[in-house]
C-alpha positions as CSV (number, residue, x, y, z in Angstrom):
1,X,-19.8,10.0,18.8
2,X,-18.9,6.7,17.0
3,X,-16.8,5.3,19.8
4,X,-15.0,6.7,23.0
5,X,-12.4,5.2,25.9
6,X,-11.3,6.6,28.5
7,X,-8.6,5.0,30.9
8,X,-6.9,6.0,34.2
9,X,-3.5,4.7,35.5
10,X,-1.5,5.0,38.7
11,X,1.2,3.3,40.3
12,X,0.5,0.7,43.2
13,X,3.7,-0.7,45.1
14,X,5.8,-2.7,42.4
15,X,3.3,-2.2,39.1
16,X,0.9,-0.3,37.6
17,X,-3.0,-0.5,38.1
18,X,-6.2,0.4,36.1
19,X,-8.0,1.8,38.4
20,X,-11.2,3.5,36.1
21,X,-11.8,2.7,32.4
22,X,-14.5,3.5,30.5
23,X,-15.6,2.3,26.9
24,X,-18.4,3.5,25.1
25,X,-19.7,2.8,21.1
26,X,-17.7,0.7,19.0
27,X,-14.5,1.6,21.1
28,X,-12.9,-1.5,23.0
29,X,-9.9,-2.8,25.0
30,X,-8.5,-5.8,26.5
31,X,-8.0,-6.3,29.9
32,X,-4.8,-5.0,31.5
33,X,-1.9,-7.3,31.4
34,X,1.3,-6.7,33.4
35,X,4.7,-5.8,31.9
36,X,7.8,-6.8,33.2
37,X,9.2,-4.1,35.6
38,X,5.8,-3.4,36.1
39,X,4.0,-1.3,33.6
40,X,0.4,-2.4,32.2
41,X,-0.6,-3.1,28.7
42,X,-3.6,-2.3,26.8
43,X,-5.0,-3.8,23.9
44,X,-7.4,-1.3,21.8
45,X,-9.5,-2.6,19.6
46,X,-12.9,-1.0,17.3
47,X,-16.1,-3.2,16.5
48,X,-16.7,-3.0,12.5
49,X,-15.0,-2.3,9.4
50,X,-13.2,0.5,10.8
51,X,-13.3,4.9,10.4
52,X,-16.0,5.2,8.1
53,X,-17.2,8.4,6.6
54,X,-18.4,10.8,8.9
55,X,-17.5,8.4,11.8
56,X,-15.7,10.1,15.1
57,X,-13.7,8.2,17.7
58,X,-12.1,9.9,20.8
59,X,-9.5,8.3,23.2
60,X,-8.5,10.2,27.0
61,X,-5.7,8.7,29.2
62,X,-4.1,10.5,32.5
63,X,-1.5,8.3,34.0
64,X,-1.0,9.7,37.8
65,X,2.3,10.2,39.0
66,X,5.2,6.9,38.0
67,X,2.5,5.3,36.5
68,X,3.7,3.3,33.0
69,X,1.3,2.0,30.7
70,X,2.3,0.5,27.4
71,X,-0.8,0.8,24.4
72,X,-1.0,-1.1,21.4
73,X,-4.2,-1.4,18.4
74,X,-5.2,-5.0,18.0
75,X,-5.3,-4.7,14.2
76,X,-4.5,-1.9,11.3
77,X,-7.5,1.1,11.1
78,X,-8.5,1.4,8.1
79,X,-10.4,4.4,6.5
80,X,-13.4,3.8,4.3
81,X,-15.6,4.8,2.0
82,X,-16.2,8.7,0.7
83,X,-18.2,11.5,1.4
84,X,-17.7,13.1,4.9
85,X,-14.3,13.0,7.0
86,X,-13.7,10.2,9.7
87,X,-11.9,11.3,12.8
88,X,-9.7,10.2,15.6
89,X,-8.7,12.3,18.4
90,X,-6.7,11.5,21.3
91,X,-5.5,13.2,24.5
92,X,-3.0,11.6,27.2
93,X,-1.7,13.7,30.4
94,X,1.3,12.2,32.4
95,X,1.9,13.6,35.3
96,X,5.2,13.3,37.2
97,X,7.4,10.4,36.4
98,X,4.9,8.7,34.4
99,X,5.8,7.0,30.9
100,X,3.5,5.8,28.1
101,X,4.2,3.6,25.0
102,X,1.8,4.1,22.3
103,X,2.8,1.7,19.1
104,X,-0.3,2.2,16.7
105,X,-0.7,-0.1,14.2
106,X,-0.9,1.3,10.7
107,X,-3.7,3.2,9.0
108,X,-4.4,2.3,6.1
109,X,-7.0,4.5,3.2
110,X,-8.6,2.8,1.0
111,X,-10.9,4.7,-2.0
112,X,-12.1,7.7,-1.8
113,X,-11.4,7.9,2.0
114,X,-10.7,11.1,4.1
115,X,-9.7,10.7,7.9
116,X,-8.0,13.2,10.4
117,X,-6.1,11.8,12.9
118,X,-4.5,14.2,16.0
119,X,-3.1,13.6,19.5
120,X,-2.2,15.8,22.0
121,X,0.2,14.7,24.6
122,X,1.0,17.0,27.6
123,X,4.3,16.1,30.0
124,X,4.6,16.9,33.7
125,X,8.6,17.0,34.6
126,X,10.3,13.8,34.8
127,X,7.6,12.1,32.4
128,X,8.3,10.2,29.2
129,X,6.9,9.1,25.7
130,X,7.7,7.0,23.0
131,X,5.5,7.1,20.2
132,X,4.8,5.5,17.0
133,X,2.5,5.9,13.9
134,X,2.5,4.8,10.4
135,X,0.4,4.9,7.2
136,X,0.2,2.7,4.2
137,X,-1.4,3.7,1.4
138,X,-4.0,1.7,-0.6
139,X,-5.8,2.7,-3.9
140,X,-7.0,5.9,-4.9
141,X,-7.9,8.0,-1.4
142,X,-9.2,11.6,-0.7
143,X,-6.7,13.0,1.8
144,X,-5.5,12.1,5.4
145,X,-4.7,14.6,7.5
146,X,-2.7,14.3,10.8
147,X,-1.4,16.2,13.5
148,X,0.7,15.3,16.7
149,X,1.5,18.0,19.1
150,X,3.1,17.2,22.6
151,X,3.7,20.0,25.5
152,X,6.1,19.9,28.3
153,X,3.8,21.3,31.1
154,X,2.2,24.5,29.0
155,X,5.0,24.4,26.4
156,X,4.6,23.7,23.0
157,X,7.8,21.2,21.9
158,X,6.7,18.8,18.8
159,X,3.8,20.4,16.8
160,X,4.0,18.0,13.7
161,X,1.0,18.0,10.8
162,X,1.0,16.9,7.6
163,X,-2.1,16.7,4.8
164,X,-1.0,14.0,2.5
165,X,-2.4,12.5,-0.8
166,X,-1.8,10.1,-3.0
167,X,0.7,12.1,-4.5
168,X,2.4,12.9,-1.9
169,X,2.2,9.2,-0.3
170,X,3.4,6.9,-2.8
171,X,4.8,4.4,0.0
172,X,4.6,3.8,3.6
173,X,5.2,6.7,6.2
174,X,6.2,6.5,10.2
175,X,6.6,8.9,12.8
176,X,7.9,8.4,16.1
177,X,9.1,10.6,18.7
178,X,11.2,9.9,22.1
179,X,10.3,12.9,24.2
180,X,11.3,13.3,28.3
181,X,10.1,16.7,29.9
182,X,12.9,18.3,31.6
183,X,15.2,15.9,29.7
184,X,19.2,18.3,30.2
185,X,20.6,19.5,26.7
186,X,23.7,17.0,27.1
187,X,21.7,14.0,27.6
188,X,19.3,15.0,24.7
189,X,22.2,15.7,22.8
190,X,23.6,12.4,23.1
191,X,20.2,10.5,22.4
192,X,19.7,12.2,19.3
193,X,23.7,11.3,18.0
194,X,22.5,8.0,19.1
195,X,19.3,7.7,17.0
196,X,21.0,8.7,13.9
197,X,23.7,6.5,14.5
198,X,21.1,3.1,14.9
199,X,19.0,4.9,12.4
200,X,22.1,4.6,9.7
201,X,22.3,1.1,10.8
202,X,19.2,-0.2,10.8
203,X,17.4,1.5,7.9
204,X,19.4,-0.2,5.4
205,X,18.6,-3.6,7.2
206,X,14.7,-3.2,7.4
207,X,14.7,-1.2,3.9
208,X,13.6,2.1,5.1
209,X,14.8,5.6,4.6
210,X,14.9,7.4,8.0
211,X,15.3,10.8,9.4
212,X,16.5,12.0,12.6
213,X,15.6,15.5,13.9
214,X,16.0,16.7,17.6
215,X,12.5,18.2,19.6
216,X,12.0,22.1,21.3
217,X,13.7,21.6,24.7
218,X,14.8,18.4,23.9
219,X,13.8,14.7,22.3
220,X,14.3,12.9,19.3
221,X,11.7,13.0,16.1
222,X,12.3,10.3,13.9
223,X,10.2,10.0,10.1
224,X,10.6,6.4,8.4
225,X,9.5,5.7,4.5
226,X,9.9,2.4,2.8
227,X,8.1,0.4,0.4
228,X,7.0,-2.0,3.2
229,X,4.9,-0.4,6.3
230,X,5.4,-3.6,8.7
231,X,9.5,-2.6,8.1
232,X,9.0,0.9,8.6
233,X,7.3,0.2,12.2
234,X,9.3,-2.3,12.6
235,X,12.2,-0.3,12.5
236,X,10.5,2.5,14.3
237,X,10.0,0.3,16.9
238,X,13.1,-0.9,17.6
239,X,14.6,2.7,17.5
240,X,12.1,3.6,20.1
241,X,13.1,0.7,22.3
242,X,17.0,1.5,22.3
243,X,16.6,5.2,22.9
244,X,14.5,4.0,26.0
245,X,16.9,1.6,27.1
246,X,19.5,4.1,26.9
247,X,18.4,6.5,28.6
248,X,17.1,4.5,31.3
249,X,20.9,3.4,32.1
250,X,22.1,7.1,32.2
251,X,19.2,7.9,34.6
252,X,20.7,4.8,36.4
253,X,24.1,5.5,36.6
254,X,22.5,9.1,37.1
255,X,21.3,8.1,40.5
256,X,24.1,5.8,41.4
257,X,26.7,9.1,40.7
258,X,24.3,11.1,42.7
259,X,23.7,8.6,46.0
Protein backbone atom coordinates (compact mmCIF):
# COMPACT_ATOMS: atom_id res chain seq x y z
CA UNK A 1 0.00 0.00 0.00
CA UNK A 2 1.47 3.25 -1.31
CA UNK A 3 -0.85 5.52 0.51
CA UNK A 4 -4.36 5.25 2.33
CA UNK A 5 -7.15 7.82 4.04
CA UNK A 6 -9.81 7.10 5.56
CA UNK A 7 -12.36 9.81 6.88
CA UNK A 8 -15.65 9.87 8.80
CA UNK A 9 -18.36 12.62 8.81
CA UNK A 10 -21.56 13.34 10.73
CA UNK A 11 -23.72 16.10 11.27
CA UNK A 12 -23.42 18.16 14.67
CA UNK A 13 -26.21 20.96 15.17
CA UNK A 14 -25.80 23.58 12.29
CA UNK A 15 -22.47 21.93 10.34
CA UNK A 16 -20.70 19.10 9.77
CA UNK A 17 -17.86 17.48 11.84
CA UNK A 18 -14.83 15.17 11.33
CA UNK A 19 -15.00 13.20 13.85
CA UNK A 20 -12.18 10.15 12.86
CA UNK A 21 -9.64 10.47 10.04
CA UNK A 22 -6.94 8.49 9.40
CA UNK A 23 -3.91 8.92 6.91
CA UNK A 24 -1.31 6.54 6.26
CA UNK A 25 1.83 6.44 3.39
CA UNK A 26 2.08 9.19 1.15
CA UNK A 27 -1.75 9.94 1.43
CA UNK A 28 -2.63 13.42 3.03
CA UNK A 29 -5.31 16.01 3.72
CA UNK A 30 -5.89 19.32 5.09
CA UNK A 31 -7.67 20.19 7.95
CA UNK A 32 -11.42 20.46 7.71
CA UNK A 33 -12.66 23.89 6.88
CA UNK A 34 -16.39 24.84 7.13
CA UNK A 35 -18.68 25.56 4.15
CA UNK A 36 -21.35 27.90 4.12
CA UNK A 37 -24.65 26.25 5.15
CA UNK A 38 -22.53 24.00 6.90
CA UNK A 39 -20.82 21.34 5.08
CA UNK A 40 -16.90 20.56 5.61
CA UNK A 41 -14.20 20.70 3.07
CA UNK A 42 -11.27 18.49 2.50
CA UNK A 43 -8.21 19.11 0.90
CA UNK A 44 -6.35 15.72 -0.44
CA UNK A 45 -3.20 15.88 -1.25
CA UNK A 46 -0.06 12.86 -2.12
CA UNK A 47 3.65 13.33 -1.01
CA UNK A 48 5.95 12.78 -4.30
CA UNK A 49 5.76 12.85 -7.91
CA UNK A 50 2.57 11.21 -7.95
CA UNK A 51 1.02 7.26 -9.20
CA UNK A 52 4.05 5.68 -10.13
CA UNK A 53 4.36 2.25 -11.57
CA UNK A 54 3.24 -0.44 -9.39
CA UNK A 55 2.11 2.22 -6.82
CA UNK A 56 -1.51 1.68 -4.96
CA UNK A 57 -3.45 4.34 -3.17
CA UNK A 58 -6.95 3.62 -1.46
CA UNK A 59 -9.37 6.35 -0.19
CA UNK A 60 -12.76 5.17 2.34
CA UNK A 61 -15.29 7.86 3.37
CA UNK A 62 -18.87 7.05 5.23
CA UNK A 63 -20.68 10.21 5.89
CA UNK A 64 -23.45 9.35 8.80
CA UNK A 65 -26.78 10.40 8.28
CA UNK A 66 -27.21 14.65 6.78
CA UNK A 67 -23.73 14.85 6.98
CA UNK A 68 -22.25 17.02 3.74
CA UNK A 69 -18.72 17.04 3.02
CA UNK A 70 -17.29 18.74 0.03
CA UNK A 71 -13.64 17.03 -1.36
CA UNK A 72 -11.26 18.45 -3.54
CA UNK A 73 -7.25 17.24 -4.81
CA UNK A 74 -4.78 19.92 -4.04
CA UNK A 75 -3.01 19.50 -7.43
CA UNK A 76 -3.47 17.37 -10.84
CA UNK A 77 -2.26 13.33 -10.33
CA UNK A 78 -0.16 12.44 -12.60
CA UNK A 79 0.78 8.85 -13.73
CA UNK A 80 4.41 7.99 -14.31
CA UNK A 81 6.80 6.04 -15.52
CA UNK A 82 6.29 2.25 -17.19
CA UNK A 83 6.31 -1.13 -16.23
CA UNK A 84 3.62 -2.21 -13.71
CA UNK A 85 0.06 -0.48 -13.26
CA UNK A 86 -0.56 2.37 -10.65
CA UNK A 87 -3.89 2.25 -8.91
CA UNK A 88 -6.46 4.33 -7.21
CA UNK A 89 -9.38 3.01 -5.48
CA UNK A 90 -12.04 4.71 -3.65
CA UNK A 91 -15.16 3.78 -1.70
CA UNK A 92 -17.74 6.47 -0.07
CA UNK A 93 -21.05 5.24 1.74
CA UNK A 94 -23.69 8.02 2.53
CA UNK A 95 -26.15 7.10 4.53
CA UNK A 96 -29.47 8.96 4.89
CA UNK A 97 -29.69 12.54 3.79
CA UNK A 98 -26.07 12.85 3.44
CA UNK A 99 -24.45 14.67 0.29
CA UNK A 100 -20.77 14.63 -0.98
CA UNK A 101 -18.95 16.75 -3.51
CA UNK A 102 -16.03 15.17 -5.00
CA UNK A 103 -14.29 17.66 -7.77
CA UNK A 104 -10.96 15.81 -8.65
CA UNK A 105 -8.44 17.56 -10.25
CA UNK A 106 -7.29 16.08 -13.48
CA UNK A 107 -5.07 13.10 -14.15
CA UNK A 108 -2.75 13.52 -16.25
CA UNK A 109 -0.29 10.27 -18.12
CA UNK A 110 2.65 11.04 -19.06
CA UNK A 111 5.08 8.24 -21.14
CA UNK A 112 4.71 4.99 -20.94
CA UNK A 113 2.24 5.19 -17.96
CA UNK A 114 -0.64 2.71 -17.01
CA UNK A 115 -3.04 3.66 -14.11
CA UNK A 116 -6.53 2.30 -13.10
CA UNK A 117 -8.62 4.44 -11.35
CA UNK A 118 -12.35 3.16 -9.82
CA UNK A 119 -14.81 4.36 -7.20
CA UNK A 120 -17.59 2.96 -5.78
CA UNK A 121 -20.27 5.08 -4.38
CA UNK A 122 -23.26 3.48 -2.54
CA UNK A 123 -26.55 5.88 -1.67
CA UNK A 124 -28.88 5.37 1.40
CA UNK A 125 -32.43 7.12 0.37
CA UNK A 126 -32.50 10.73 0.44
CA UNK A 127 -28.62 10.99 -0.21
CA UNK A 128 -26.87 12.91 -2.97
CA UNK A 129 -23.65 13.14 -5.15
CA UNK A 130 -22.16 15.32 -7.53
CA UNK A 131 -19.13 14.17 -9.07
CA UNK A 132 -16.40 15.12 -11.24
CA UNK A 133 -13.31 13.64 -13.06
CA UNK A 134 -11.28 14.55 -15.94
CA UNK A 135 -8.12 13.41 -17.92
CA UNK A 136 -5.65 15.23 -19.99
CA UNK A 137 -3.52 13.52 -21.94
CA UNK A 138 0.29 14.02 -22.27
CA UNK A 139 2.81 12.25 -24.55
CA UNK A 140 2.85 8.82 -25.56
CA UNK A 141 1.07 6.68 -22.52
CA UNK A 142 0.27 2.82 -22.05
CA UNK A 143 -3.47 2.87 -21.15
CA UNK A 144 -5.65 4.31 -18.33
CA UNK A 145 -8.29 2.49 -17.26
CA UNK A 146 -11.30 3.73 -15.23
CA UNK A 147 -14.39 2.70 -13.77
CA UNK A 148 -17.18 4.55 -11.68
CA UNK A 149 -20.08 2.64 -10.42
CA UNK A 150 -22.60 4.13 -7.91
CA UNK A 151 -25.62 2.02 -6.15
CA UNK A 152 -28.73 3.28 -4.64
CA UNK A 153 -28.88 1.08 -1.48
CA UNK A 154 -27.93 -2.56 -3.22
CA UNK A 155 -28.87 -1.33 -6.76
CA UNK A 156 -26.64 -0.92 -9.39
CA UNK A 157 -27.55 2.68 -11.29
CA UNK A 158 -24.30 4.23 -13.05
CA UNK A 159 -21.70 1.46 -13.91
CA UNK A 160 -19.42 3.63 -16.29
CA UNK A 161 -15.77 2.17 -17.48
CA UNK A 162 -13.79 3.08 -20.09
CA UNK A 163 -9.98 1.73 -21.21
CA UNK A 164 -8.58 4.57 -23.18
CA UNK A 165 -5.33 5.15 -25.23
CA UNK A 166 -3.79 7.52 -26.97
CA UNK A 167 -5.86 6.82 -29.78
CA UNK A 168 -8.72 7.01 -28.28
CA UNK A 169 -7.77 10.19 -26.11
CA UNK A 170 -6.59 12.74 -28.39
CA UNK A 171 -7.97 15.70 -25.97
CA UNK A 172 -9.21 16.22 -22.67
CA UNK A 173 -12.14 13.96 -21.17
CA UNK A 174 -14.73 14.70 -18.02
CA UNK A 175 -17.30 12.89 -16.40
CA UNK A 176 -19.63 13.96 -13.90
CA UNK A 177 -22.75 12.65 -12.60
CA UNK A 178 -25.63 14.33 -10.35
CA UNK A 179 -27.21 11.34 -8.70
CA UNK A 180 -30.06 11.46 -5.58
CA UNK A 181 -31.26 8.01 -4.37
CA UNK A 182 -34.90 7.90 -4.33
CA UNK A 183 -34.83 11.02 -6.53
CA UNK A 184 -39.14 10.74 -8.29
CA UNK A 185 -39.14 10.23 -12.22
CA UNK A 186 -40.65 13.84 -12.72
CA UNK A 187 -38.13 15.64 -10.79
CA UNK A 188 -35.21 13.58 -12.55
CA UNK A 189 -36.91 14.16 -15.60
CA UNK A 190 -36.82 17.81 -15.37
CA UNK A 191 -33.04 17.88 -14.10
CA UNK A 192 -31.89 16.13 -16.93
CA UNK A 193 -33.99 18.66 -19.61
CA UNK A 194 -32.25 21.14 -17.50
CA UNK A 195 -28.63 19.88 -17.89
CA UNK A 196 -28.90 19.65 -21.52
CA UNK A 197 -30.41 22.85 -21.82
CA UNK A 198 -27.13 24.64 -19.61
CA UNK A 199 -25.03 22.05 -21.33
CA UNK A 200 -26.03 23.68 -24.95
CA UNK A 201 -25.33 26.95 -23.41
CA UNK A 202 -22.32 26.65 -21.80
CA UNK A 203 -20.29 24.26 -23.96
CA UNK A 204 -19.95 26.64 -26.65
CA UNK A 205 -18.74 29.30 -24.03
CA UNK A 206 -15.99 27.15 -22.25
CA UNK A 207 -15.15 25.34 -25.73
CA UNK A 208 -16.24 21.90 -24.82
CA UNK A 209 -18.46 19.31 -26.49
CA UNK A 210 -20.84 17.81 -23.87
CA UNK A 211 -23.20 15.02 -23.47
CA UNK A 212 -26.14 14.62 -21.37
CA UNK A 213 -27.55 11.19 -20.55
CA UNK A 214 -30.07 10.36 -17.68
CA UNK A 215 -28.88 7.50 -14.74
CA UNK A 216 -30.95 3.80 -13.83
CA UNK A 217 -33.68 5.11 -11.47
CA UNK A 218 -32.80 8.44 -12.01
CA UNK A 219 -29.74 11.28 -12.18
CA UNK A 220 -28.02 12.98 -14.74
CA UNK A 221 -24.50 11.60 -16.46
CA UNK A 222 -22.77 14.26 -18.10
CA UNK A 223 -19.24 13.50 -20.56
CA UNK A 224 -17.25 16.78 -21.49
CA UNK A 225 -14.31 16.81 -24.36
CA UNK A 226 -12.45 19.87 -25.41
CA UNK A 227 -9.05 20.77 -26.30
CA UNK A 228 -8.53 22.52 -22.89
CA UNK A 229 -9.05 20.14 -19.61
CA UNK A 230 -9.20 23.28 -17.07
CA UNK A 231 -12.51 24.29 -19.54
CA UNK A 232 -13.82 20.93 -19.54
CA UNK A 233 -13.91 20.86 -15.50
CA UNK A 234 -14.60 24.05 -15.58
CA UNK A 235 -17.67 23.56 -17.30
CA UNK A 236 -18.33 20.36 -15.44
CA UNK A 237 -18.23 22.18 -12.55
CA UNK A 238 -20.55 24.71 -13.02
CA UNK A 239 -23.16 22.19 -14.45
CA UNK A 240 -22.76 20.27 -11.26
CA UNK A 241 -23.40 23.40 -9.27
CA UNK A 242 -26.79 24.49 -11.05
CA UNK A 243 -28.25 20.99 -11.02
CA UNK A 244 -27.60 21.19 -7.15
CA UNK A 245 -28.92 24.46 -6.79
CA UNK A 246 -31.95 23.36 -8.58
CA UNK A 247 -32.93 20.88 -7.04
CA UNK A 248 -32.32 22.09 -3.78
CA UNK A 249 -35.22 24.80 -4.45
CA UNK A 250 -37.71 22.10 -5.61
CA UNK A 251 -36.89 20.10 -2.41
CA UNK A 252 -37.67 23.62 -0.83
CA UNK A 253 -40.72 24.51 -2.33
CA UNK A 254 -41.18 20.65 -1.83
CA UNK A 255 -41.43 21.09 1.82
CA UNK A 256 -43.07 24.35 1.96
CA UNK A 257 -46.09 22.64 -0.49
CA UNK A 258 -46.01 19.74 1.92
CA UNK A 259 -46.08 21.89 5.58
Amino acid sequence: MTGSLAIAAERRGGRTVIPALRQEGLSRCSRPFTEPGGAARLVLSQLGPGFVRDDRYELDARLACDAELRLEAQAAGRALGSGGISRSHARFALERGAGLFYAGEPLIPYDGAAHAAAANVTLAPGAWLAWLDTIAPHGNFDVVFSSFRAFYGERLVVHDVMRLTPERLPEALGSAYYLRSGIDEVEAGALVAAAGALAAQLGPRFGARIGVGSAEAGGVTLRARGPRVRAVRAVLATLLAALRSIETSYERNSAAAAG
